[in-house]
TORLOKE-293551 format. One record per residue: chain; x, y, z of N, C-alpha, C in turn. Coordinates in Angstrom, 2 decimals. Layout:
<recs>
+--------+---------+---------+---------+---------+---------+---------+---------+---------+---------+
: cadena :     n.X :     n.Y :     n.Z :    ca.X :    ca.Y :    ca.Z :     c.X :     c.Y :     c.Z :
+--------+---------+---------+---------+---------+---------+---------+---------+---------+---------+
:      A :       X :       Y :       Z :       X :       Y :       Z :       X :       Y :       Z :
...
+--------+---------+---------+---------+---------+---------+---------+---------+---------+---------+
</recs>
This chain:
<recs>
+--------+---------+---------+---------+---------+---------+---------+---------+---------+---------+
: cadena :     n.X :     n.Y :     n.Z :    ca.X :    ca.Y :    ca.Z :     c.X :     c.Y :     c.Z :
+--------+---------+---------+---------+---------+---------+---------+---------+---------+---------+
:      A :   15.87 :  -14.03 :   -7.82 :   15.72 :  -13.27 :   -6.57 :   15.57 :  -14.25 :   -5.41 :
:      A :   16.86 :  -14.13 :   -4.63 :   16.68 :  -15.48 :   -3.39 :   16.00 :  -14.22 :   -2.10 :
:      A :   14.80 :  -15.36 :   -1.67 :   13.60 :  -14.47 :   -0.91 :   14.28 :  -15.61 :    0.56 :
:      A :   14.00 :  -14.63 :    1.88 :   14.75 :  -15.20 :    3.30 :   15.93 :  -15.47 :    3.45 :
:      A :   16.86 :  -15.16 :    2.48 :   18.13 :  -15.15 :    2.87 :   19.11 :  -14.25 :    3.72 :
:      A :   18.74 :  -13.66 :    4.38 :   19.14 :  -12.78 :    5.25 :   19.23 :  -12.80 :    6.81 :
:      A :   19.93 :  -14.00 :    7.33 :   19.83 :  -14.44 :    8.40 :   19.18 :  -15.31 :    9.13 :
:      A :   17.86 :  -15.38 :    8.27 :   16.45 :  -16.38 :    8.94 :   16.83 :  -17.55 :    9.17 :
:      A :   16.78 :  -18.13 :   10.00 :   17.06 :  -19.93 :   10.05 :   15.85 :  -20.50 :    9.86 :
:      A :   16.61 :  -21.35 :    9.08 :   15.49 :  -22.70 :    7.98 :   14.45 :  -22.52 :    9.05 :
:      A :   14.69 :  -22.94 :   10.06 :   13.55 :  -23.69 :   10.85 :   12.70 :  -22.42 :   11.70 :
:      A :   13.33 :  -21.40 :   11.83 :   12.26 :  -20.49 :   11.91 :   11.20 :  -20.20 :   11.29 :
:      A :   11.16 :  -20.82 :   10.06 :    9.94 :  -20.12 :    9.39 :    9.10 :  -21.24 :    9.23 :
:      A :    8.86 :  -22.09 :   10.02 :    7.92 :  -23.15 :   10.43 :    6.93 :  -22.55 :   11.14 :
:      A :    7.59 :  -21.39 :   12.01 :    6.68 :  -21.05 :   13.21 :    5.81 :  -19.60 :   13.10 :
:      A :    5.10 :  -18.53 :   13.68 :    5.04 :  -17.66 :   13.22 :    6.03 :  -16.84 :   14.13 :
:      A :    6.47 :  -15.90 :   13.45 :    7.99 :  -15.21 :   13.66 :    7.48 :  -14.13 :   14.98 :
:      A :    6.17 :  -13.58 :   15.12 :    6.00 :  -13.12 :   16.52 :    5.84 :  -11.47 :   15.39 :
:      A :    4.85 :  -10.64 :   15.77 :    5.19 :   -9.27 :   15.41 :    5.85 :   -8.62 :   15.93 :
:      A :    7.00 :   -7.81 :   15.35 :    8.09 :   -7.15 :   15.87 :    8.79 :   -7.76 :   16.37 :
:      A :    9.40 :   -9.22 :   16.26 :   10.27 :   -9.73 :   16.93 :   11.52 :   -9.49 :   15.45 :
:      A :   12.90 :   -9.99 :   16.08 :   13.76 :   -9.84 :   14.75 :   13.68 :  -10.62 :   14.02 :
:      A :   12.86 :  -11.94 :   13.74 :   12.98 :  -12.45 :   12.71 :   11.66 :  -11.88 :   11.85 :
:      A :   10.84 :  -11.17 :   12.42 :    9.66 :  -10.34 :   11.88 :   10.63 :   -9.34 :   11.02 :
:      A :   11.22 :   -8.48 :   11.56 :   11.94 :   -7.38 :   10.60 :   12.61 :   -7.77 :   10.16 :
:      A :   13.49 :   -9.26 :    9.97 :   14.36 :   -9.55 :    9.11 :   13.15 :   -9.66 :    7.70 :
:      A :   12.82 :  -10.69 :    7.97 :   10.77 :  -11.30 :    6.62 :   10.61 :   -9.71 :    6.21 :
:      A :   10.43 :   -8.74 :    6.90 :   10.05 :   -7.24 :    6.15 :   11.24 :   -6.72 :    5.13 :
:      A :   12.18 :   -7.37 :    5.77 :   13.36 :   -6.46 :    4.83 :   13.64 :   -6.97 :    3.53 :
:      A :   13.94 :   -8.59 :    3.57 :   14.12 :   -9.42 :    2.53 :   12.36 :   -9.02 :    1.48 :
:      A :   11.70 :   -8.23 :    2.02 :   10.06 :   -8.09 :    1.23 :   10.44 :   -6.66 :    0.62 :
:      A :   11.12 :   -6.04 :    1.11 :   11.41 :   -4.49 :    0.65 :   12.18 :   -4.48 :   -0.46 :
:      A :   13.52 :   -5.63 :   -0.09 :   14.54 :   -5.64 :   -1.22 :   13.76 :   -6.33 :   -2.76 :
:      A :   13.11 :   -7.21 :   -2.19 :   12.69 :   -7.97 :   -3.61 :   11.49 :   -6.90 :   -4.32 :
:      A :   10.84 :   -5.61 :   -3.87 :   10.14 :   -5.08 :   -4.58 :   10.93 :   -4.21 :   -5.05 :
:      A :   12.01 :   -3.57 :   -4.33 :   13.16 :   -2.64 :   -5.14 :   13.80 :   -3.19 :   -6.41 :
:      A :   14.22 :   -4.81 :   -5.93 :   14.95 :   -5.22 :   -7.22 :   13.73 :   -5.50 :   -8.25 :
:      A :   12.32 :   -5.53 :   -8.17 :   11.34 :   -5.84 :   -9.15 :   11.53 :   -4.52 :  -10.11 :
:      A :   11.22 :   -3.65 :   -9.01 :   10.87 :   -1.91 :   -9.80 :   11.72 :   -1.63 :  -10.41 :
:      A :   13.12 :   -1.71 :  -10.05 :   14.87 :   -1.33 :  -10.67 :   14.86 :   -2.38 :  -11.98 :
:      A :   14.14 :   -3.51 :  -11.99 :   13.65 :   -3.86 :  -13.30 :   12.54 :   -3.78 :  -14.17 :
:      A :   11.79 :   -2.70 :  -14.05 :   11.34 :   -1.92 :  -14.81 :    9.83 :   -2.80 :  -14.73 :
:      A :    9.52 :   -3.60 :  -13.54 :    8.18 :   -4.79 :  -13.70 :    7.52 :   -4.21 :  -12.65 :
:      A :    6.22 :   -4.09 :  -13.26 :    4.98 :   -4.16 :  -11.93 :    5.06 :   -5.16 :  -11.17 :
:      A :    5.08 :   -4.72 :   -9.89 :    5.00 :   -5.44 :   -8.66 :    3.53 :   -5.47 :   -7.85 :
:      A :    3.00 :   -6.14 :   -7.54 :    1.70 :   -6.70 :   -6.83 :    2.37 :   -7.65 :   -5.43 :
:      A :    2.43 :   -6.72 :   -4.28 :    2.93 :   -7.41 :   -3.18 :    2.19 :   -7.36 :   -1.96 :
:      A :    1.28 :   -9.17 :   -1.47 :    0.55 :   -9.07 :   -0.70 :    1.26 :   -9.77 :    0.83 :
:      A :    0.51 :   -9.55 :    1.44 :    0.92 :  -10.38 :    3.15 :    0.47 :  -11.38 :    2.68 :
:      A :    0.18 :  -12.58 :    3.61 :    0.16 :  -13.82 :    3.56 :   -1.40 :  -14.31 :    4.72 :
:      A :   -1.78 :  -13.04 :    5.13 :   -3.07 :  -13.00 :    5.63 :   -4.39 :  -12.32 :    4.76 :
:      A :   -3.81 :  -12.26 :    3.97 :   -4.70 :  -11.26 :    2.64 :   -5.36 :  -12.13 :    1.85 :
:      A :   -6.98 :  -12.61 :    2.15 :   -7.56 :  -13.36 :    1.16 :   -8.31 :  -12.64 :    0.13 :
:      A :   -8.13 :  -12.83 :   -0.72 :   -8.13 :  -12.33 :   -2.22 :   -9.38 :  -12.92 :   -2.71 :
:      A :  -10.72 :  -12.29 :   -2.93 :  -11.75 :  -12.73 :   -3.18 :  -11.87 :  -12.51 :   -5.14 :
:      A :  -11.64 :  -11.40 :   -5.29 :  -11.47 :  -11.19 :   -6.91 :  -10.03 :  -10.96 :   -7.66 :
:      A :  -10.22 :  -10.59 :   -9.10 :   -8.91 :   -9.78 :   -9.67 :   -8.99 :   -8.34 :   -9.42 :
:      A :   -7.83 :   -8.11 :   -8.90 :   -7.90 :   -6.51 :   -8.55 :   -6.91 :   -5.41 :   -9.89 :
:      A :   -6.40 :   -6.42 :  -10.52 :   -5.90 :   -5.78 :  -11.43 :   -6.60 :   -4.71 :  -12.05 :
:      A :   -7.87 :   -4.52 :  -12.71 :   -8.62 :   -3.42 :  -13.37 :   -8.81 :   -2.42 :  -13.07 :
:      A :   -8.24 :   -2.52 :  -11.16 :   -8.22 :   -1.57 :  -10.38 :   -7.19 :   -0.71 :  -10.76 :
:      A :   -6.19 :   -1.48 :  -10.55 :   -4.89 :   -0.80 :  -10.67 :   -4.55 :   -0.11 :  -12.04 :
:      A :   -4.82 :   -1.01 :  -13.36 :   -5.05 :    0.07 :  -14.14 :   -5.67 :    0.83 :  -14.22 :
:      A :   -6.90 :    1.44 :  -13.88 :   -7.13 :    2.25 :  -14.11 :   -6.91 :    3.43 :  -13.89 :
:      A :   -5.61 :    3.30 :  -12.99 :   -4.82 :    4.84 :  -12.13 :   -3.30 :    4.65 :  -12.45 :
:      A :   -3.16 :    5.22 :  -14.22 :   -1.84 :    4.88 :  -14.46 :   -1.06 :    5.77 :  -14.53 :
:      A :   -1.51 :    6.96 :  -13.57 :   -1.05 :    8.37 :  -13.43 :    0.07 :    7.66 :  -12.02 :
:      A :   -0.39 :    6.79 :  -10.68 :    0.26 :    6.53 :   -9.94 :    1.44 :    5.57 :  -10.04 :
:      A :    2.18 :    5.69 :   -9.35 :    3.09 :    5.14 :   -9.00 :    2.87 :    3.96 :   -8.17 :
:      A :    1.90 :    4.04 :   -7.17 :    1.93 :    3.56 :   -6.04 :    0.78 :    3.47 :   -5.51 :
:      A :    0.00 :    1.90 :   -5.50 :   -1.48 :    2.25 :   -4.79 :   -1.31 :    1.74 :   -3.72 :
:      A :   -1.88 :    1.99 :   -2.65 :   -1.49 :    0.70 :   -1.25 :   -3.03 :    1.06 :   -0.52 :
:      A :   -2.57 :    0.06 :    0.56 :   -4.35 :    0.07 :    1.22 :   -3.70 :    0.87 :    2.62 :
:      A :   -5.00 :    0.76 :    3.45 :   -4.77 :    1.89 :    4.38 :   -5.21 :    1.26 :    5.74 :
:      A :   -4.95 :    1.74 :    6.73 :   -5.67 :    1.51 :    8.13 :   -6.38 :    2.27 :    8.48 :
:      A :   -7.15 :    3.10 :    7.66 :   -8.05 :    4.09 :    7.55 :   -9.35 :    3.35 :    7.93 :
:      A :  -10.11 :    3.50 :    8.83 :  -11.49 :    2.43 :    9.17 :  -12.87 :    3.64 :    8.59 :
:      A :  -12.55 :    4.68 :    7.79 :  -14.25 :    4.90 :    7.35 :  -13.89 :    5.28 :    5.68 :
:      A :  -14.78 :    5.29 :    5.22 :  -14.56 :    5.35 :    3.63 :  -14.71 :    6.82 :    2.83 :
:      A :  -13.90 :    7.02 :    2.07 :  -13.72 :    8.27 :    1.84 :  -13.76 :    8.78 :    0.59 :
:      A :  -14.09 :    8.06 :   -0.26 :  -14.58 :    7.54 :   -1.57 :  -15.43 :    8.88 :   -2.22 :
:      A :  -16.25 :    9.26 :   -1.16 :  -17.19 :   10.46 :   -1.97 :  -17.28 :   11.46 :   -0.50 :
:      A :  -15.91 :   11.31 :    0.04 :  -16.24 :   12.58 :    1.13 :  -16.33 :   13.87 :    0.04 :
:      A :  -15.83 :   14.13 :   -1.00 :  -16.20 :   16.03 :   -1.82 :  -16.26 :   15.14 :   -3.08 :
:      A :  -17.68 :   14.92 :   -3.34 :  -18.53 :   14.50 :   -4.24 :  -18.42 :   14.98 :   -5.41 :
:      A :  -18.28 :   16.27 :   -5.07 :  -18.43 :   17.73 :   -6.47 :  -16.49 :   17.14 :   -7.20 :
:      A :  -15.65 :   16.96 :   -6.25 :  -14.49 :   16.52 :   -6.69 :  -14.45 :   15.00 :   -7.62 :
:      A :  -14.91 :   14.21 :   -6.66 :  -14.68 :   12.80 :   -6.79 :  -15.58 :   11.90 :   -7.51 :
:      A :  -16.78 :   12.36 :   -7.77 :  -17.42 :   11.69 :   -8.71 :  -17.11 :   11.46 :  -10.01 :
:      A :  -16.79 :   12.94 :  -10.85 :  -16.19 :   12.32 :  -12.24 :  -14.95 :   11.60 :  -12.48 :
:      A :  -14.83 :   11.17 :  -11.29 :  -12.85 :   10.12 :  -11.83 :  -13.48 :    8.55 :  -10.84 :
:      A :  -15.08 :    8.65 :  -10.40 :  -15.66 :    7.49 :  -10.09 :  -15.65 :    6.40 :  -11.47 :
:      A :  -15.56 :    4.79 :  -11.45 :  -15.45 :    4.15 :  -12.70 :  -16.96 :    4.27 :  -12.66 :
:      A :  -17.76 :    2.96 :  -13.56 :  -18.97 :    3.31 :  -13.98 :  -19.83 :    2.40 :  -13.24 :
:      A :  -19.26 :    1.62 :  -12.04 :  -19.56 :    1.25 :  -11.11 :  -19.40 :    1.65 :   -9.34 :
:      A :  -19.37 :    2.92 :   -9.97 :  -18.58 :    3.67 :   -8.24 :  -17.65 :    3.39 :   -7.46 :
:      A :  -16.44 :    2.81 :   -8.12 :  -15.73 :    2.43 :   -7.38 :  -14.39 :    4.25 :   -7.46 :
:      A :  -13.32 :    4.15 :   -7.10 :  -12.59 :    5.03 :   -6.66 :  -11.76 :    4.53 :   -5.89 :
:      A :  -10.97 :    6.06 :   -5.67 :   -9.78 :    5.93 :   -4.40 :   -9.99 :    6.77 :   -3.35 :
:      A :   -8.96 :    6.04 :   -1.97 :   -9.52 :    7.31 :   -0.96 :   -9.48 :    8.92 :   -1.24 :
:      A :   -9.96 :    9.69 :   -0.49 :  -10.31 :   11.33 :   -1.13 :   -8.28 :   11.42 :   -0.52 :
:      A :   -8.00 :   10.99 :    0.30 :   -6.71 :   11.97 :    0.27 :   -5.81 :   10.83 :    1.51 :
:      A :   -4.02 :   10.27 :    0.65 :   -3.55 :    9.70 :    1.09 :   -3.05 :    9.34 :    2.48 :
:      A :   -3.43 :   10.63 :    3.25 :   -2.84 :   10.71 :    4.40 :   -3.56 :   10.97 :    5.46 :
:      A :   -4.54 :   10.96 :    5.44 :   -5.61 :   10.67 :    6.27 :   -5.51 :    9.75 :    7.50 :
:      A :   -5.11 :    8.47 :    7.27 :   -4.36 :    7.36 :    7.66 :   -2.82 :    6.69 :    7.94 :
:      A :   -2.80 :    5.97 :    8.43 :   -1.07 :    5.18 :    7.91 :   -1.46 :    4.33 :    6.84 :
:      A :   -0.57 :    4.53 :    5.97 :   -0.69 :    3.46 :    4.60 :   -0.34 :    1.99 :    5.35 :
:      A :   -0.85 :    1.08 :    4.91 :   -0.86 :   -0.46 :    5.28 :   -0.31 :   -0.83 :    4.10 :
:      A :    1.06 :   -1.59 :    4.58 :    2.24 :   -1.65 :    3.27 :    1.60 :   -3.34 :    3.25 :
:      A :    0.51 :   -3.85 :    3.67 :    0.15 :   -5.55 :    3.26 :   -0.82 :   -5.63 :    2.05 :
:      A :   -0.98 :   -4.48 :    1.37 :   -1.43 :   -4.56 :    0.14 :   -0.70 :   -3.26 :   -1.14 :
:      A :    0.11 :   -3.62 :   -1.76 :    0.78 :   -2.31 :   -2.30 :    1.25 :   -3.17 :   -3.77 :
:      A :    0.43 :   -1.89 :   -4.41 :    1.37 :   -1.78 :   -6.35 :    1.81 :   -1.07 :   -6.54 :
:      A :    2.93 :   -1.37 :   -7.04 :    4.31 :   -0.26 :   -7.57 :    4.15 :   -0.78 :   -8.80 :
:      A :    4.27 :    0.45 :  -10.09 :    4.39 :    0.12 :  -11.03 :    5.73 :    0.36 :  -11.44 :
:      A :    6.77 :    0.20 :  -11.98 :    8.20 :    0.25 :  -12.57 :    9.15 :    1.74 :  -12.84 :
:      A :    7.93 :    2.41 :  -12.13 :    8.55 :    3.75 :  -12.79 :    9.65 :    4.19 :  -12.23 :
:      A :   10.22 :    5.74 :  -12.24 :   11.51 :    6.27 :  -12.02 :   11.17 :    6.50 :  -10.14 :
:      A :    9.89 :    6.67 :  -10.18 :    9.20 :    7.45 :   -8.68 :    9.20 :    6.21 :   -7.81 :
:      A :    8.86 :    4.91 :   -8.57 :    9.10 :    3.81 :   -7.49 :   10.51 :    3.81 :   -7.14 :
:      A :   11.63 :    2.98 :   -7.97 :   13.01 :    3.33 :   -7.74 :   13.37 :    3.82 :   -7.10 :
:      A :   13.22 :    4.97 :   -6.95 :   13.75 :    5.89 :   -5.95 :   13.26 :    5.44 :   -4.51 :
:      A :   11.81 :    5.49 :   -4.28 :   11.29 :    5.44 :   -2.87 :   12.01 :    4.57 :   -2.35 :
:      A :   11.99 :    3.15 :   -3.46 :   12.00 :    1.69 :   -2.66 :   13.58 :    1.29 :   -2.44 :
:      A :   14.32 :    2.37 :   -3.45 :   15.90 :    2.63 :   -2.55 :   16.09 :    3.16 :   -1.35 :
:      A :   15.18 :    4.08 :   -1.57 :   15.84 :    4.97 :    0.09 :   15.16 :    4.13 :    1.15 :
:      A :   13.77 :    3.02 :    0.80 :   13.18 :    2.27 :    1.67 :   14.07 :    1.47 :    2.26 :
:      A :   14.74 :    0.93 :    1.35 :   15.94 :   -0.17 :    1.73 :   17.04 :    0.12 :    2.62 :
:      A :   17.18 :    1.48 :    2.12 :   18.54 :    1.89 :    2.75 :   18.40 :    2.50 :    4.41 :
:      A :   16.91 :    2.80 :    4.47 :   16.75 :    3.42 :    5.88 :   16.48 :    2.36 :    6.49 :
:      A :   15.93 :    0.84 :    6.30 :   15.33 :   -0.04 :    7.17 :   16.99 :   -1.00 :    7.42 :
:      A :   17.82 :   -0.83 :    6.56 :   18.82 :   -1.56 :    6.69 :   19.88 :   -0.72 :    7.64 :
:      A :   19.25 :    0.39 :    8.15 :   20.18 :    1.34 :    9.03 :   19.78 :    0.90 :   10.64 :
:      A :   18.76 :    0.39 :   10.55 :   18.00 :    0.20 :   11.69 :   17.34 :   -0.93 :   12.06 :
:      A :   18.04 :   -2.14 :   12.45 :   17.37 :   -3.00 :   12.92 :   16.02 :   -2.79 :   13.29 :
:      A :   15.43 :   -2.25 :   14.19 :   14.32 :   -1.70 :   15.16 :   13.10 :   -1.46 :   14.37 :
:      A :   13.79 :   -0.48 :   13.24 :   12.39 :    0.62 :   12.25 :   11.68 :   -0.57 :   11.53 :
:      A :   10.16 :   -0.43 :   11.68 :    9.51 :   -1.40 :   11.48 :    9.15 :   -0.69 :    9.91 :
:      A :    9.16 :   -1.65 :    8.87 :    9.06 :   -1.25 :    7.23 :    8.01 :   -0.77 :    6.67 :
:      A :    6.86 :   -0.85 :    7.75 :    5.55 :    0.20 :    7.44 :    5.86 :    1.90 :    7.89 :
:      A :    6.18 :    1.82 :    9.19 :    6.50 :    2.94 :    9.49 :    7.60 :    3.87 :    8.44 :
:      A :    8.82 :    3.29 :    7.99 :    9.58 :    3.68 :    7.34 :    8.95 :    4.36 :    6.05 :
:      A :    7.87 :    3.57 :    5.30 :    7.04 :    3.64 :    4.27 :    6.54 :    4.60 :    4.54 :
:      A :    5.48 :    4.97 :    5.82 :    4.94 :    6.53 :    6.20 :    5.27 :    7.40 :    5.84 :
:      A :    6.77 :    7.15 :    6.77 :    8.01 :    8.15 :    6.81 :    8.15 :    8.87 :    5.67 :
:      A :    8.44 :    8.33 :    4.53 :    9.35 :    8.44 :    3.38 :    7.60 :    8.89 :    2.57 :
:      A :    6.55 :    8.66 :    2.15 :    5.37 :    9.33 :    2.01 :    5.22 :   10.20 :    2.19 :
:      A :    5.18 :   10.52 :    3.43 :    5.24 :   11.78 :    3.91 :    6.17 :   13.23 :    4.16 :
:      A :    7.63 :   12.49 :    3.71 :    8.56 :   13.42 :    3.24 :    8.44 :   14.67 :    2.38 :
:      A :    8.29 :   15.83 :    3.39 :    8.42 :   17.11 :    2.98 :    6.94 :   17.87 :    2.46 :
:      A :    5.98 :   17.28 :    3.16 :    4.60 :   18.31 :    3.53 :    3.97 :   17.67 :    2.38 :
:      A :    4.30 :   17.51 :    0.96 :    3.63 :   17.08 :   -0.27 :    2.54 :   16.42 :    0.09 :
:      A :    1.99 :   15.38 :    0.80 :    1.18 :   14.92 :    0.95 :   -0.20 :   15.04 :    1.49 :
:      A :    0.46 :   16.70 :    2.19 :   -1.03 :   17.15 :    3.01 :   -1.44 :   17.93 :    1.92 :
:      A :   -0.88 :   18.06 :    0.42 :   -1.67 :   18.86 :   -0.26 :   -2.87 :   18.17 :   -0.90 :
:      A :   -3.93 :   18.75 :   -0.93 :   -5.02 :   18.28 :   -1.19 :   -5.47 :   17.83 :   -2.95 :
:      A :   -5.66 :   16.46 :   -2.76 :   -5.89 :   16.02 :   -4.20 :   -6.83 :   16.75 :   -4.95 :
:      A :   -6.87 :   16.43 :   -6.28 :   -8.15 :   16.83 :   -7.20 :   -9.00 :   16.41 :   -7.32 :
:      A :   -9.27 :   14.72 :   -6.92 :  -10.73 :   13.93 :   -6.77 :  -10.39 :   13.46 :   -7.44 :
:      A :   -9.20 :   12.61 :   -8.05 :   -8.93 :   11.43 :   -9.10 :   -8.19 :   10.08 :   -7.55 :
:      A :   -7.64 :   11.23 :   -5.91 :   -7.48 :   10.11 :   -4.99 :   -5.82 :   10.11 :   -5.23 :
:      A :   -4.86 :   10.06 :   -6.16 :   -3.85 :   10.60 :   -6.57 :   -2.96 :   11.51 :   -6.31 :
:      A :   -2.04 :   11.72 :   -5.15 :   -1.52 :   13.13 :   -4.59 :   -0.28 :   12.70 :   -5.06 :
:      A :    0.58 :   13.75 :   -4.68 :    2.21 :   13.81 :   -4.71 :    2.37 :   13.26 :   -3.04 :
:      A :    3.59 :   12.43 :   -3.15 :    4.13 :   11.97 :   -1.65 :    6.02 :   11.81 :   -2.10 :
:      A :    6.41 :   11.39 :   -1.11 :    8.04 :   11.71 :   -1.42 :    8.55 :   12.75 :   -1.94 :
:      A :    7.91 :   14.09 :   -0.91 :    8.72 :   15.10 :   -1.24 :    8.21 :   15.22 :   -2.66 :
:      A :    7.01 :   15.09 :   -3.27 :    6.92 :   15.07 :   -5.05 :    7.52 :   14.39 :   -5.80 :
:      A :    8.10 :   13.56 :   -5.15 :    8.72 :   12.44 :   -6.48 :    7.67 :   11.16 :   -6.76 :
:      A :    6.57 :   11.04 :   -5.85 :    6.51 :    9.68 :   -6.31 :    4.74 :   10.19 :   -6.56 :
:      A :    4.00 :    9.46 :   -7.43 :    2.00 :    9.57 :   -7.14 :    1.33 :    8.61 :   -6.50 :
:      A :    1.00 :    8.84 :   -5.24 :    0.47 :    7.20 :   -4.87 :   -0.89 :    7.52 :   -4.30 :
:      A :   -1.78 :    6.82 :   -4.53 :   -3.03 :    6.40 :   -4.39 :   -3.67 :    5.56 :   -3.16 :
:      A :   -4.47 :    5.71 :   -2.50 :   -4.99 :    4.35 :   -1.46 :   -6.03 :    4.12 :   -1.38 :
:      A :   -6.09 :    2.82 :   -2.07 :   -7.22 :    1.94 :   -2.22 :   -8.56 :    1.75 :   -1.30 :
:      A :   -9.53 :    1.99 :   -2.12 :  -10.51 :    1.80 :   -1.09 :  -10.74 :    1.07 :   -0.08 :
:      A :  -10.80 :    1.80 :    1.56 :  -11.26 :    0.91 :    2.99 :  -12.41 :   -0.06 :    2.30 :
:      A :  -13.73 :    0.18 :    1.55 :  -14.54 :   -0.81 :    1.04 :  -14.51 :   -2.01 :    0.62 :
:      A :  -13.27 :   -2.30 :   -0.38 :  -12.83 :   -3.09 :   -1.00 :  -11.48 :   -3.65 :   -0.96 :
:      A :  -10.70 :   -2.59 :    0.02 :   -9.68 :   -3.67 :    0.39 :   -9.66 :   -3.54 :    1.73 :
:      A :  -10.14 :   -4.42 :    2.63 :  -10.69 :   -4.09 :    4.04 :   -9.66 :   -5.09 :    4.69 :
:      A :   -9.63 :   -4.32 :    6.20 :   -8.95 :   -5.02 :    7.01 :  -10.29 :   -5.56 :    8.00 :
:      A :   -9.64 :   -6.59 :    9.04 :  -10.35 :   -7.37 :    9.22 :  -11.44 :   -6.56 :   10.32 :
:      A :  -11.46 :   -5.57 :   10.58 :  -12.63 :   -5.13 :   11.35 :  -13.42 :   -3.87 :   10.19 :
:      A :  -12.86 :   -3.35 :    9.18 :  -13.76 :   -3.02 :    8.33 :  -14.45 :   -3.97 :    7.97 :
:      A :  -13.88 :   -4.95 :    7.62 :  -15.00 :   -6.21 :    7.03 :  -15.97 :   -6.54 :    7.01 :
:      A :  -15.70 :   -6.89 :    8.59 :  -16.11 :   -8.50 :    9.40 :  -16.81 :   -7.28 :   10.50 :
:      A :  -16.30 :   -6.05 :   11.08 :  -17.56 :   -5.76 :   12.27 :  -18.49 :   -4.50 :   11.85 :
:      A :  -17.45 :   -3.44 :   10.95 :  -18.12 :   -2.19 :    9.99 :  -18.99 :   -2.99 :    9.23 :
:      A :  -18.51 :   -3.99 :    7.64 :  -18.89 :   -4.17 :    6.57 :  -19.29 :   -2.82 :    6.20 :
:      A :  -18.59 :   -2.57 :    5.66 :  -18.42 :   -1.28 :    5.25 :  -18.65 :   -1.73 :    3.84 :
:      A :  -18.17 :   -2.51 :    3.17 :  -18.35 :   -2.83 :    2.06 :  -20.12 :   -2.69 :    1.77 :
:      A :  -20.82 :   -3.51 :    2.46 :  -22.47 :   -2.96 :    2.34 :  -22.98 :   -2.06 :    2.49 :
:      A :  -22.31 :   -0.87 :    3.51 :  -22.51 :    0.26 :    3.58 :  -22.64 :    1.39 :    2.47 :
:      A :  -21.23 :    0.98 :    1.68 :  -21.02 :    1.60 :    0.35 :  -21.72 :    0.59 :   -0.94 :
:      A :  -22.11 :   -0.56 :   -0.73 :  -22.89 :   -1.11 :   -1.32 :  -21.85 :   -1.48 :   -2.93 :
:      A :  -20.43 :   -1.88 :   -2.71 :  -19.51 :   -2.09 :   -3.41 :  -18.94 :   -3.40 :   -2.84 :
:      A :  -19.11 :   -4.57 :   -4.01 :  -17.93 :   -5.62 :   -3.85 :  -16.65 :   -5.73 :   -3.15 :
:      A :  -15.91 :   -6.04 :   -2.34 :  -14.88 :   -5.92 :   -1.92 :  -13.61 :   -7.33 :   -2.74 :
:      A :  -12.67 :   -6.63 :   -2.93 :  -11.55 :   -7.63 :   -3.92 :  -10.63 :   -8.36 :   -2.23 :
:      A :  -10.44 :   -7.57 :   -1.49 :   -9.38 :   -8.65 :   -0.56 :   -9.70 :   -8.01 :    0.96 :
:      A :   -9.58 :   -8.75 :    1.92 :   -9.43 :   -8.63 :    3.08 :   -8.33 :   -8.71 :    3.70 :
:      A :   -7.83 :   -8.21 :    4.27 :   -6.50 :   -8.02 :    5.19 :   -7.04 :   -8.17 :    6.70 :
+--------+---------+---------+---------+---------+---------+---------+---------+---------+---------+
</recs>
């Protein structure tokens, strides 16, 4: 899998590429294709930004929700973990950890996302490809929304396992706890993580 081949010049990527400039959405696209060609080969994919410090293994996480397709983190800034308690407690592990109460609450933050190999990834991360390659402009988070949120599925309300239907019902995706996978003002000005009184695995 050749990663930046898509126009970037060598020497651009010395510098930082600027957000939303075109060599920014070129770096997003060449990141879209290589998780399509992962999933279309049947391999779990674990795909982080390059501002994402990684304090633990988050893997135990991810298995343990092998109903989804798709876990990703969120720009969601309060934690939602035990907003309907009576729901969400029995699919809590045995350390309280969980997923958010419901995917769409937020915009999904595509700088932390697992796809596992299935038929539901495939699909998304084709039509991902194919809409961001229509459009110079469409920035590859937004597109990700987009395509999530395809066809109401998502405002239906989970069961308290954190787990909904998105893509129109084709795909199950999950979003990782604001606690534990925090962006840099959950962190660093909420600590939200102490709030909920849960370890956090990465910062964004």
């Amino acid at each position: 899998w050749q990663m930046g081949s898509k126009g970037i010049d060598k020497a651009a990527v010395k510098n930082d590429f600027g957000w939303g400039s075109q060599n920014f959405h070129k770096m997003g696209r060449d990141k879209i294709r290589l998780i399509r060609d992962f999933t279309k080969s049947g391999v779990d994919v674990l795909i982080s930004d390059i501002d994402v410090a990684w304090l633990r293994d988050p893997i135990p996480v991810f298995r343990r929700y092998p109903q989804a397709d798709i876990l990703v983190s969120t720009d969601q800034l309060r934690s939602e973990i035990l907003v309907d308690p009576a729901k969400q407690t029995p699919h809590l592990s045995d350390r309280g950890e969980g997923l958010e109460f419901h995917p769409c609450h937020a915009a999904m933050n595509i700088g932390i996302m697992w796809f596992r190999g299935t038929e539901g990834s495939k699909a998304i991360t084709e039509d991902w490809v194919r809409r961001i390659e229509k459009d110079d402009e469409l920035w590859d988070q937004n597109a990700f929304n987009d395509l999530g949120r395809e066809g109401d599925t998502c405002g239906e309300i989970p069961d308290g396992t954190g787990v909904a239907l998105g893509y129109g019902g084709r795909v199950r995706v999950g979003v990782l706890p604001v606690a534990q996978f925090s962006n840099g003002h959950t962190f660093h000005a909420q600590k939200t993580h102490s709030d909920v009184g849960l370890d956090p695995y990465a910062v964004h």
